[in-house]
C-alpha positions in Angstrom: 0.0 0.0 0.0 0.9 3.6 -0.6 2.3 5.8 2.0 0.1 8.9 2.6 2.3 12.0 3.2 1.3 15.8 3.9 4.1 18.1 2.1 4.7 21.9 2.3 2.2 20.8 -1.1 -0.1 19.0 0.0 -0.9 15.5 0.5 0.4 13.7 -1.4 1.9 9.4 -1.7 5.2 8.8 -0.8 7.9 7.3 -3.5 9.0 3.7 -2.9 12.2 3.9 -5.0 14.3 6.8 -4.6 16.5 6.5 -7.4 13.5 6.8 -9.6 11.6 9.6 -7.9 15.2 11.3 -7.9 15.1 10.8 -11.4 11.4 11.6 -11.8 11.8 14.8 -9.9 14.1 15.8 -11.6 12.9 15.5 -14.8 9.8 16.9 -13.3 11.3 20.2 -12.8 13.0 20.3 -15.8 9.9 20.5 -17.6 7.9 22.6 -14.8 11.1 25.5 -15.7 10.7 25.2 -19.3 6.9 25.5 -19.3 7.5 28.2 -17.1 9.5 30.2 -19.9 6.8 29.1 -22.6 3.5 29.0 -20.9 3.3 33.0 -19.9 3.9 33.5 -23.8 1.2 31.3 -25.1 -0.9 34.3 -25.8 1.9 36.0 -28.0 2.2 32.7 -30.0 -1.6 32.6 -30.4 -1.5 36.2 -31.9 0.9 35.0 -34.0 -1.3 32.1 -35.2 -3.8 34.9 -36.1 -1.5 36.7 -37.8 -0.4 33.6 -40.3 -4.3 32.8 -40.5 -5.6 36.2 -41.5 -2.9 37.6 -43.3 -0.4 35.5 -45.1 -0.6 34.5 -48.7 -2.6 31.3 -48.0 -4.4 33.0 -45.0 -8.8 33.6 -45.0 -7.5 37.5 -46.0 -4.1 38.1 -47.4 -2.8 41.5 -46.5 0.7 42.4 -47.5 1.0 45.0 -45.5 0.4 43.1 -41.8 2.0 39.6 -43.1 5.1 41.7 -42.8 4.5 41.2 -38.9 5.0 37.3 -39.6 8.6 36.8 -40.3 9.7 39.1 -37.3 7.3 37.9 -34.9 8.1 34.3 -35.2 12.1 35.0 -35.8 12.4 38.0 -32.7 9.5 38.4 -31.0 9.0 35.1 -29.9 12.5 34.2 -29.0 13.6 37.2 -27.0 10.3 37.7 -24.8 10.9 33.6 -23.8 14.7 34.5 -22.9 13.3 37.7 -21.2 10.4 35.3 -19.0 13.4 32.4 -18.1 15.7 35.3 -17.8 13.5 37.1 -15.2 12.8 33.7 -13.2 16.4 33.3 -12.5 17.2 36.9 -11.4 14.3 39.1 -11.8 14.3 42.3 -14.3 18.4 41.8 -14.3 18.3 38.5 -15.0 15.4 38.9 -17.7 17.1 42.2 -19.7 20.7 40.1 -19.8 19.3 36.9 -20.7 17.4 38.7 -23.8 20.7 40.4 -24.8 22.5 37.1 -25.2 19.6 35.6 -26.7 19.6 38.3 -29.6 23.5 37.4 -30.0 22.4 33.7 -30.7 19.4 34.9 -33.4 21.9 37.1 -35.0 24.5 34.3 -34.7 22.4 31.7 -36.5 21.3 33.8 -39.1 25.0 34.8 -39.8 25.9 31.1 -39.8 23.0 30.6 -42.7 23.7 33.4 -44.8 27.5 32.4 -45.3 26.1 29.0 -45.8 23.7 29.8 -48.5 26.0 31.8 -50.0 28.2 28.7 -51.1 25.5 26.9 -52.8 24.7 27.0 -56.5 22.1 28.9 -57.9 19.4 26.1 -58.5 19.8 24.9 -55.1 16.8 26.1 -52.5 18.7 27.9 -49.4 18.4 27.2 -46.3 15.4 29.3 -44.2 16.2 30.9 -41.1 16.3 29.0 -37.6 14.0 30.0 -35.0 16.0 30.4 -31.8 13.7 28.8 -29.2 15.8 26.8 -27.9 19.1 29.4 -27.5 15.8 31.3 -26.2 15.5 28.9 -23.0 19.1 28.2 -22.9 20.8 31.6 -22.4 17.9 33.4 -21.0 18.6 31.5 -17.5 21.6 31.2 -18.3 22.5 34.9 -19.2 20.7 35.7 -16.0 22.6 33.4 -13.8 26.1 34.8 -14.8 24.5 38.5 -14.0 23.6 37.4 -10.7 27.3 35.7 -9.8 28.6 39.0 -10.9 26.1 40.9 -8.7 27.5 38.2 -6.2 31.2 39.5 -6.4 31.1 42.6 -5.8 27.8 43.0 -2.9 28.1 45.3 -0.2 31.4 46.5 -1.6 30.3 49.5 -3.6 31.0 53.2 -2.2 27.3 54.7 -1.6 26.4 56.8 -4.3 28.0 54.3 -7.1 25.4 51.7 -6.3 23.5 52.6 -9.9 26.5 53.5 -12.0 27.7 49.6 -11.4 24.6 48.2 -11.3 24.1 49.8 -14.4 27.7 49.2 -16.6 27.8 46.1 -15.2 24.8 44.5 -16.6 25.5 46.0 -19.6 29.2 44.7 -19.7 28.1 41.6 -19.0 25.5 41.4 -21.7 27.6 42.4 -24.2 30.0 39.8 -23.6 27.5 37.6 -23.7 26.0 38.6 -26.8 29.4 37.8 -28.8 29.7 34.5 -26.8 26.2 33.3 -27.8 27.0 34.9 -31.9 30.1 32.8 -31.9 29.3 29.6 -29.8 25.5 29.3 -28.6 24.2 29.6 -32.5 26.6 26.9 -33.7 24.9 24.8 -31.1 21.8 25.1 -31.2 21.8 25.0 -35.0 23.2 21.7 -34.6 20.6 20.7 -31.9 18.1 21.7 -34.6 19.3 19.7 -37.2 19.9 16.6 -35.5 16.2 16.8 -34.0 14.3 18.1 -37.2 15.8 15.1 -38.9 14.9 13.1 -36.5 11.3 14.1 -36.3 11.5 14.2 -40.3 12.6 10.3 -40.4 9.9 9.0 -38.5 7.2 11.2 -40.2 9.3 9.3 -43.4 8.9 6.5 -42.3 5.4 6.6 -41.0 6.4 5.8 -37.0 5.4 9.0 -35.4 2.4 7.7 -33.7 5.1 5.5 -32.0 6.2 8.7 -29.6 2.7 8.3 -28.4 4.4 5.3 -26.2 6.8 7.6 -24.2 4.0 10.8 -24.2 1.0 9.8 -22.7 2.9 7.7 -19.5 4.5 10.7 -19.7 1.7 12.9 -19.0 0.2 11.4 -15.8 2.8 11.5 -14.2 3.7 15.2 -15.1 7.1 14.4 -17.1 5.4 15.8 -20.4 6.5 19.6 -19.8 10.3 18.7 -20.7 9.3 17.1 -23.9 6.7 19.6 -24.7 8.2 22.4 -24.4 11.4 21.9 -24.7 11.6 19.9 -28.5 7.9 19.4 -29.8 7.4 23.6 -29.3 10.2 25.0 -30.5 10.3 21.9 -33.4 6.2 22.5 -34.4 6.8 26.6 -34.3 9.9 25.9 -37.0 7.7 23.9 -39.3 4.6 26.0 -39.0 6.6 28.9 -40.2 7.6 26.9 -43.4 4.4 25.6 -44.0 1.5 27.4 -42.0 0.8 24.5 -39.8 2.9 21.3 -37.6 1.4 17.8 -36.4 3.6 18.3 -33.7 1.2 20.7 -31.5 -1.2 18.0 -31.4 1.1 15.0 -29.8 0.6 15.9 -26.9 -2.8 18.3 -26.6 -5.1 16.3 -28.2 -8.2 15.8 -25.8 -9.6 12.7 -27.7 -7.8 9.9 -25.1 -8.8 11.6 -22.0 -11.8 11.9 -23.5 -12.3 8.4 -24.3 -11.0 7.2 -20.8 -13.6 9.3 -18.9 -16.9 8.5 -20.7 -16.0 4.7 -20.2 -16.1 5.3 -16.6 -19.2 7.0 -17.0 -20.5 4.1 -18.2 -18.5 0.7 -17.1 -16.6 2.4 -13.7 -17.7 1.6 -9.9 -18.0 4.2 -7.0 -16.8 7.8 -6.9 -14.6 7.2 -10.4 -18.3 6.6 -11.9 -20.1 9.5 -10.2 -17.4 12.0 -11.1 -15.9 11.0 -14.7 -19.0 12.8 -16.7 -18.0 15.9 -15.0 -14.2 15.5 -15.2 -15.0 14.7 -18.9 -16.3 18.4 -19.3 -13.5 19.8 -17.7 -11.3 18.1 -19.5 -12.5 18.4 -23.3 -13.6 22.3 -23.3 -11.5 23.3 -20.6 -8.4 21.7 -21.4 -7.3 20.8 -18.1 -6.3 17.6 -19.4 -4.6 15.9 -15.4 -7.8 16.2 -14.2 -7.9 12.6 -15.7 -4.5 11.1 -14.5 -5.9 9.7 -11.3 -8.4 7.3 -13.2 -5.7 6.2 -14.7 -3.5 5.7 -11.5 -6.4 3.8 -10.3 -6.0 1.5 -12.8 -2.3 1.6 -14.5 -3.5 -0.9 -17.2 -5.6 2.2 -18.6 -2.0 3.6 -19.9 -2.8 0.6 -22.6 -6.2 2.7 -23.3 -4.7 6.0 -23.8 -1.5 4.9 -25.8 -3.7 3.6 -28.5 -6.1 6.1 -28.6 -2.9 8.7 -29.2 -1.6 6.6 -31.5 -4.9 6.5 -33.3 -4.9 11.0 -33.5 -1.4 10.7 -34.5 -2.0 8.6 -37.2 -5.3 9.8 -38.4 -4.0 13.3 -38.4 -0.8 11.8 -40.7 -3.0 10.3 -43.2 -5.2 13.6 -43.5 -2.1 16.3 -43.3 -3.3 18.1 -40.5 -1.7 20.5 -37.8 -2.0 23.8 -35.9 -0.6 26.8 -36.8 0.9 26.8 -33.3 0.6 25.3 -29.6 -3.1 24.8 -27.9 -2.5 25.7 -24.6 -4.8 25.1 -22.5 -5.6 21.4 -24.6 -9.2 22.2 -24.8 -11.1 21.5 -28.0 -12.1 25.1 -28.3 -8.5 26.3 -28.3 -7.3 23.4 -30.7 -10.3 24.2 -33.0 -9.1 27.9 -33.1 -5.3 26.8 -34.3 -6.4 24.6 -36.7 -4.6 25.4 -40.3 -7.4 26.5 -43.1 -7.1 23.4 -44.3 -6.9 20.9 -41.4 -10.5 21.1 -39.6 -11.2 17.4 -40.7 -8.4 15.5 -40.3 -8.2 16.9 -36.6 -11.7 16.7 -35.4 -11.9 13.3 -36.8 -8.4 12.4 -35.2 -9.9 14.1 -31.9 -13.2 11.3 -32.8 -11.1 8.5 -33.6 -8.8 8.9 -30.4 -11.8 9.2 -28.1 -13.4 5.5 -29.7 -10.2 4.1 -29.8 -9.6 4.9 -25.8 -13.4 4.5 -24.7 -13.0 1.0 -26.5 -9.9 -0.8 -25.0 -10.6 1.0 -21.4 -14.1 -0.8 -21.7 -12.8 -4.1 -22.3 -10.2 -3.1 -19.4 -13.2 -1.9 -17.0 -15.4 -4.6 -17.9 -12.7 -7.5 -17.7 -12.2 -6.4 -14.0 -15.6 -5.3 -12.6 -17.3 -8.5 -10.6 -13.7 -9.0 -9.7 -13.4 -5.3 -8.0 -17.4 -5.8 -7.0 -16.8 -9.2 -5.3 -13.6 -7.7 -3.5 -15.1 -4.1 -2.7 -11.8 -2.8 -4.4 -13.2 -0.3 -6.9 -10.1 1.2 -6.8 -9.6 4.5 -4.5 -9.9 7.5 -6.3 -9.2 10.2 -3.4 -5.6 7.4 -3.6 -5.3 8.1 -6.9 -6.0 12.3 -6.5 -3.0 11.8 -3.8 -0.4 10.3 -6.0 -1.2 12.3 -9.0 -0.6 15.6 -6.9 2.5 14.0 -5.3 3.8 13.3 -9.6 2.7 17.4 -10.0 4.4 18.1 -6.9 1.9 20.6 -5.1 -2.2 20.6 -4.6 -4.3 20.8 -7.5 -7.5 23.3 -8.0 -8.9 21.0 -10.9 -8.1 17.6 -8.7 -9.9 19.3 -5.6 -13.1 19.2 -7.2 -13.2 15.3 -7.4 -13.0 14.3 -4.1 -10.7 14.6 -0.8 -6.9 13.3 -0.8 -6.8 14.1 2.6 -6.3 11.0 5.3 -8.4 11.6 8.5 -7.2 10.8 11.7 -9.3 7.5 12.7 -8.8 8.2 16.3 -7.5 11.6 18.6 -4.2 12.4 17.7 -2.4 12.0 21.2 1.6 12.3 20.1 3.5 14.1 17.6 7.0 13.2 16.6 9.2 15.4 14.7 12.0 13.5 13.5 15.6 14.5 12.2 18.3 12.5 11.6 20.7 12.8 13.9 17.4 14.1 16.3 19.0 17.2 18.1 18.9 20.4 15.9 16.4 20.9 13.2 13.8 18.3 15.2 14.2 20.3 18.4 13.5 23.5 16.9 11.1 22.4 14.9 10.1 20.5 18.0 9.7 23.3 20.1 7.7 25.8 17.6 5.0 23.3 17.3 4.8 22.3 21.2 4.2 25.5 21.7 1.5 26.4 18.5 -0.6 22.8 20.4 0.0 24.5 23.7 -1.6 27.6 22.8 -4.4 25.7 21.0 -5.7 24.0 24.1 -4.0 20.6 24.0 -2.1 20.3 27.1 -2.3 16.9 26.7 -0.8 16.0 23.3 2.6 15.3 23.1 5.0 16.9 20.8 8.5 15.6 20.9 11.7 15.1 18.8 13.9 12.0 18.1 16.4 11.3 15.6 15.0 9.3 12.6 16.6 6.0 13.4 14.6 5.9 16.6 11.0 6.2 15.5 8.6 3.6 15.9 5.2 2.3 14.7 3.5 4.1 17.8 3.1 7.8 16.3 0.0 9.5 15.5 1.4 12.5 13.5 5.5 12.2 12.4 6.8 15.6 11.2 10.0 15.6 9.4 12.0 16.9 6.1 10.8 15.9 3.0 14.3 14.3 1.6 14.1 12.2 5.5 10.4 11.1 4.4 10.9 7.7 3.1 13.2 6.8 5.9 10.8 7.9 8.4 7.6 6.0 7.2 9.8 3.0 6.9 9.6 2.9 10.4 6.2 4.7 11.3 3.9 3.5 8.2 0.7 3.5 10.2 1.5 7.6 11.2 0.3 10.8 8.6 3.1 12.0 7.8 4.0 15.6 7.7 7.1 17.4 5.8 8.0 20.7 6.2 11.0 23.1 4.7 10.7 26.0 7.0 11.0 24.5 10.5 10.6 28.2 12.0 7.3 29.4 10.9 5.7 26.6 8.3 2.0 26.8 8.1 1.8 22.9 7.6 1.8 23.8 11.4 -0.8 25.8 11.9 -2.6 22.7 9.6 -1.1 20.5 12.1 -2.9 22.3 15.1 -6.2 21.8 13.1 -5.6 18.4 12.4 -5.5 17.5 15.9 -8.8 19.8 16.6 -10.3 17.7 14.2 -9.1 14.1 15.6 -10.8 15.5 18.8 -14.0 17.0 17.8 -15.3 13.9 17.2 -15.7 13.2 20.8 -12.8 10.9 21.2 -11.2 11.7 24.5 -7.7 13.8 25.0 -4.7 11.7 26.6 -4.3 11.2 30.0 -2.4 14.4 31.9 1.1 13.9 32.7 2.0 12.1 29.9 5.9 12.4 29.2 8.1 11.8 26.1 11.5 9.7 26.9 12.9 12.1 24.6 11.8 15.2 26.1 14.8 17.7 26.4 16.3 17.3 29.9 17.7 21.1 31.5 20.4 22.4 30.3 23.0 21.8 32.9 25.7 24.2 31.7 24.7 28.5 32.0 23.7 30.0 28.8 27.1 32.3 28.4 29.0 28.7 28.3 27.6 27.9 25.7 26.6 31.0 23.5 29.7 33.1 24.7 29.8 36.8 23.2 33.5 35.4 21.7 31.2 33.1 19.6 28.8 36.4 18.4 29.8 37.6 15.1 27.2 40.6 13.8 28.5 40.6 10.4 30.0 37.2 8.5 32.3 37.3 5.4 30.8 34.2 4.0 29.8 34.2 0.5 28.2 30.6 0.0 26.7 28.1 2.4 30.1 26.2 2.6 31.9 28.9 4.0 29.1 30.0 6.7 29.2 26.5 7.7 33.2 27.0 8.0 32.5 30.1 9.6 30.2 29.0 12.2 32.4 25.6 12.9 35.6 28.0 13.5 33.9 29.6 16.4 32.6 26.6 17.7 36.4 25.2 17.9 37.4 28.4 19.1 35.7 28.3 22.1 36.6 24.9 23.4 33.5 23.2 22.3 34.5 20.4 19.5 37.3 19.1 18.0 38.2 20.5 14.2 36.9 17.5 12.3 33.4 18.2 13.6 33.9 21.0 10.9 33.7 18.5 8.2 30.9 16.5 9.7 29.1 20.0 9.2 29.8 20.1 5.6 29.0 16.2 5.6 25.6 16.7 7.1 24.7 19.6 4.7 25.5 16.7 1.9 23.0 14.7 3.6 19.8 17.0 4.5 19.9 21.0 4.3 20.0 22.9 7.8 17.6 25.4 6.3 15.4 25.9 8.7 13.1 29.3 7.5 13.2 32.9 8.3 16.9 33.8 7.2 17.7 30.5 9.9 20.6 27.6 9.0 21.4 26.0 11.9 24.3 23.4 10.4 25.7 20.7 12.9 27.7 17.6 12.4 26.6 14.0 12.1 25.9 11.7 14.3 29.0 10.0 14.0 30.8 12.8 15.0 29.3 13.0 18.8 33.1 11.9 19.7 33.9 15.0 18.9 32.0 17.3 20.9 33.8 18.2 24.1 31.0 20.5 25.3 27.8 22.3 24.2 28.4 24.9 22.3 27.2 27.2 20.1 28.0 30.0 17.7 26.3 33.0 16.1 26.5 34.6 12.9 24.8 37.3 10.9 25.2 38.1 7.3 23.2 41.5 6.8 23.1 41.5 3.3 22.3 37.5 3.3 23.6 34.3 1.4 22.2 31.8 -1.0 22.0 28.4 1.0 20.5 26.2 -1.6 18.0 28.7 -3.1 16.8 29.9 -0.2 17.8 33.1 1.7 20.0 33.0 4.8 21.3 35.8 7.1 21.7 34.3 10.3 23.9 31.0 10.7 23.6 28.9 13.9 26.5 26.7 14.5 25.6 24.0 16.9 27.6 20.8 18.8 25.6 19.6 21.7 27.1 16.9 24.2 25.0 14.9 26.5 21.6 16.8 25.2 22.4 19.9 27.5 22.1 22.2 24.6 18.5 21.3 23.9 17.1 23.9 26.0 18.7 26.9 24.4 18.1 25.2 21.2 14.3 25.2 21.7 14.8 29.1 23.0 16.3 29.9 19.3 13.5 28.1 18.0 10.5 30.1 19.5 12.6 33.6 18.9 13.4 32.8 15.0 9.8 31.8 14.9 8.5 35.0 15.3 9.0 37.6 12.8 9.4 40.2 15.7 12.2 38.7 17.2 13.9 38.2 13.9 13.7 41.7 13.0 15.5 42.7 16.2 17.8 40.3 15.8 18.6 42.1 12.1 18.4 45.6 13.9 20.9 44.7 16.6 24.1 46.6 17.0 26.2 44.7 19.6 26.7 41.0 20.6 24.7 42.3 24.1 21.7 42.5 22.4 21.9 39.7 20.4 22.2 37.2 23.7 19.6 39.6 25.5 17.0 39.0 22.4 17.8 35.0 22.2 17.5 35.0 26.3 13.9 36.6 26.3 12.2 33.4 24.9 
């Protein structure tokens, strides 16, 4: 069975092999990044579909005069506002105006590189036609943007006031002006290349008639979210080239067509059991005219033998749009009839509507059979499959919750009795699970349960006996390994998460049904015993430092370690079991917090608890998330847990934090730690 899991997303199921949800991931977001260069300019290729159906030659009403928007939509337009979009998702309007710049070097590039071609070929031979730069468009957008912000990097907090705009300025100009010749000289030799090797790839299967054979990676591919990468990074950038030769590409409709999903949902209209039956006639609406085309992955999930169903049936549009010449003029995003019928070439409204037919039979018929086949067996057994299951796992292959999933039915698992002990877990089970530990103890306190305990314990410890287990999301399989009957909660930011605050109402809700609280006095083995050393031993002000000269999270970590050897407290290789841990699971723990401590392994070398303290005003990038205060920790014998849990309930309020940013002297800083 499935693992149900609450994520910083959602509920979702829990992965049973991590290689391949590694893999899956991330593949996953791949795709997610690319879509989220080409989706945002969906309306600007639509325009341009308009514009090559009014206005072209072939169009309903040629017009010289506005097809001259055609060429230089398609060939700049297009390209630059994608490197702009992926340019401002890396670093914002720096990252989107440098990422254009090297993009227009790549255009110019490639068109460069075809004119000196062409210009060696003899008269009678057709030239080559110019190559869209989608692809540079998603390569050096980012990556233009990335190189601006390790420049911006370099030279932070080191510019005399009053120059802060003059750099800001030459610099990202500099910078994409270097780029610019980099991506005329290198990127368009490259992605030339790329799109040869992939147009004549796509050209020999339509040649040789096995195109509806990519139906066999595409439609797997789309339940479980790994579509995106394909999508939008070959079949886009591959169907816009063609449909700018020849007014319209098959290769918009590999993926969009609505006819399989289609198909699959009116067969369990008609042949499914349960909720799946109540709720596929409205799914099936959703899903045709409004082109939200997941809404049908967890039928599938329910049954995995459906993939048969839905290969077939795309197989079937594929082909049927082959034999009948049919495309878009470009991509149908959202996949909803409407918006495939309104980028349908002139001459293409049969061969897709029937391929759209033909799909939907083709599905509806084998997923029949399946249904059928398996019906008195699921009657007989009372397993009609679990669609609110299903809902779970296809959010946990998306990755967050779904609006269009929500309307089918709850992926939420209800407590079956009141929720009497919470376990956050860690691995080692003294630094992030304290704190995390501590924030939550006290959000259940001030909630009325008394009662309930909250505890932490390092991962290896847990066992089957948890109501609610709270942990990390890369420590998630671990953990239900050894607590599969517990919900499972994972969290990023440990200081302030709202899965908390959900937490709290989970436990309202496990006791509103009348079920009675836990007995009073109930104690954890692993509650924190006092600290038996004085705060100043182990925060001393020698161990304060109000403004760090780390650049990375693998020199705070050095940082923080230094001062923990400095005072006494551990030996130098508990430096490197930081670094080692930080391999293992981030020390992130949410508002501007890292708290990074050594492994387990490395107890030996903690003479004392100890701890150390360091700010970084202007902040650090610790793995994409934003850091400026790092908390080096070594605790011997558990006697640092108490100050631990005092961190954890001042970082957890945004107050506190905001003093601690204000503060001018190492005084203050122990004075605002020591008032939790």
């Amino acid at each position: 069975m499935p693992t149900i899991v609450y994520t910083d997303k959602g509920f979702t199921l829990s992965e049973t092999e991590t290689a391949r949800g590694g893999a899956r991931v991330a593949i996953q977001k791949f795709g997610t990044f690319l879509s989220g260069m080409i989706m945002p300019n969906i309306p600007a290729l639509i325009a341009w579909g308009l514009l090559t159906a009014f206005f072209i030659p072939a169009g309903w009403v040629p017009n010289d005069g506005f097809a001259l928007m055609v060429g230089p939509t398609i060939h700049y337009l297009l390209p630059l506002l994608i490197a702009n979009t992926g340019g401002r998702m890396v670093y914002d309007f720096r990252g989107g105006v440098v990422g254009t710049l090297a993009t227009m070097g790549a255009i110019a590039g490639s068109d460069h590189l075809i004119a000196q071609f062409n210009a060696t070929l003899a008269p009678d031979v057709a030239p080559l036609g110019e190559i869209h730069m989608f692809i540079g468009a998603m390569m050096m957008g980012p990556l233009g943007a990335w190189v601006m912000k390790k420049l911006d990097g370099l030279w932070a907090g080191k510019v005399k006031a009053g120059f802060e705009m003059l750099v800001d300025m030459f610099s990202a100009g500099i910078a994409g002006f270097l780029l610019m010749l980099f991506s005329f000289v290198v990127v368009a030799r490259i992605v030339n290349f790329i799109m040869d090797v992939l147009g004549a790839g796509v050209d020999w299967l339509i040649n040789l008639h096995l195109l509806p054979l990519v139906s066999i990676i595409i439609e797997p591919a789309k339940v479980f979210f790994l579509n995106n990468a394909i999508n939008h990074g070959v079949l886009t950038p591959l169907g816009t080239a063609q449909a700018s030769e020849t007014g319209k590409s098959i290769l918009f409709l590999l993926e969009s067509n609505p006819g399989p999903g289609l198909g699959l949902l009116i067969a369990y209209s008609i042949f499914g059991l349960g909720a799946a039956k109540a709720s596929a006639p409205g799914a099936a609406i959703i899903q045709f005219f409004g082109g939200i085309h997941e809404i049908y992955f967890p039928y599938v999930l329910m049954k995995p033998q459906l993939l048969i169903a839905m290969i077939l049936g795309g197989m079937t549009g594929v082909t049927t749009n082959m034999l009948f010449g049919s495309g878009l003029r470009a991509p149908a995003a959202p996949g909803s009839i409407l918006a495939i019928l309104a980028q349908t070439a002139t001459d293409s409204y049969v061969g897709v509507i029937l391929s759209v037919i033909f799909a939907a039979a083709v599905t509806f018929v084998v997923a029949s059979i399946i249904l059928r086949a398996s019906r008195a067996k699921d009657i007989e057994s009372g397993e009609a499959g679990d669609l609110s299951a299903a809902i779970t796992a296809t959010e946990a292959a998306k990755g967050k919750k779904s609006a269009a999933l929500s309307a089918l039915g709850s992926s939420t698992k209800k407590p079956d009795a009141p929720i009497t002990s919470i376990v956050f877990a860690c691995d080692a089970g003294m630094g992030s699970s304290a704190m995390g530990a501590s924030v939550l103890r006290k959000k259940i306190k001030d909630a009325g349960f008394d009662n309930v305990t909250v505890v932490n314990k390092a991962v290896r410890n847990l066992e089957d006996n948890v109501d609610v287990l709270v942990t990390q999301r890369e420590l998630s399989e671990r953990a239900m390994a050894l607590a599969p009957s517990s919900i499972l909660v994972t969290v990023d930011n440990f200081m302030n998460s709202p899965r908390y605050d959900e937490v709290v109402e989970l436990v309202a809700q496990s006791h509103a049904g009348g079920g009675a609280a836990p007995a009073a006095g109930t104690v954890a083995a692993s509650e924190p015993e006092r600290a038996v050393a004085a705060e100043s031993e182990v925060l001393a002000p020698s161990s304060v430092v109000l403004s760090g000269t780390a650049t990375d999270a693998a020199s705070a970590i050095a940082e923080a370690g230094n001062l923990l050897v400095a005072a006494g407290g551990v030996e130098p290789s508990y430096v490197d079991a930081m670094h080692e841990r930080e391999k293992l699971v981030s020390t992130y723990m949410g508002n501007f917090l890292a708290i990074p401590h050594g492994t387990n392994e490395a107890k030996d070398s903690v003479l004392r608890s100890t701890m150390s303290f360091v700010r970084y005003p202007n902040g650090i990038d610790w793995k994409g998330k934003p850091v400026k205060f790092v908390v080096g920790i070594a605790g011997a014998n558990n006697t640092h847990m108490e100050i631990l849990q005092k961190v954890a309930i001042t970082f957890s309020d945004l107050n506190q934090v905001e003093k601690l940013l204000e503060a001018t002297t190492v005084d203050e800083v122990i004075d605002i730690l020591g008032e939790a």
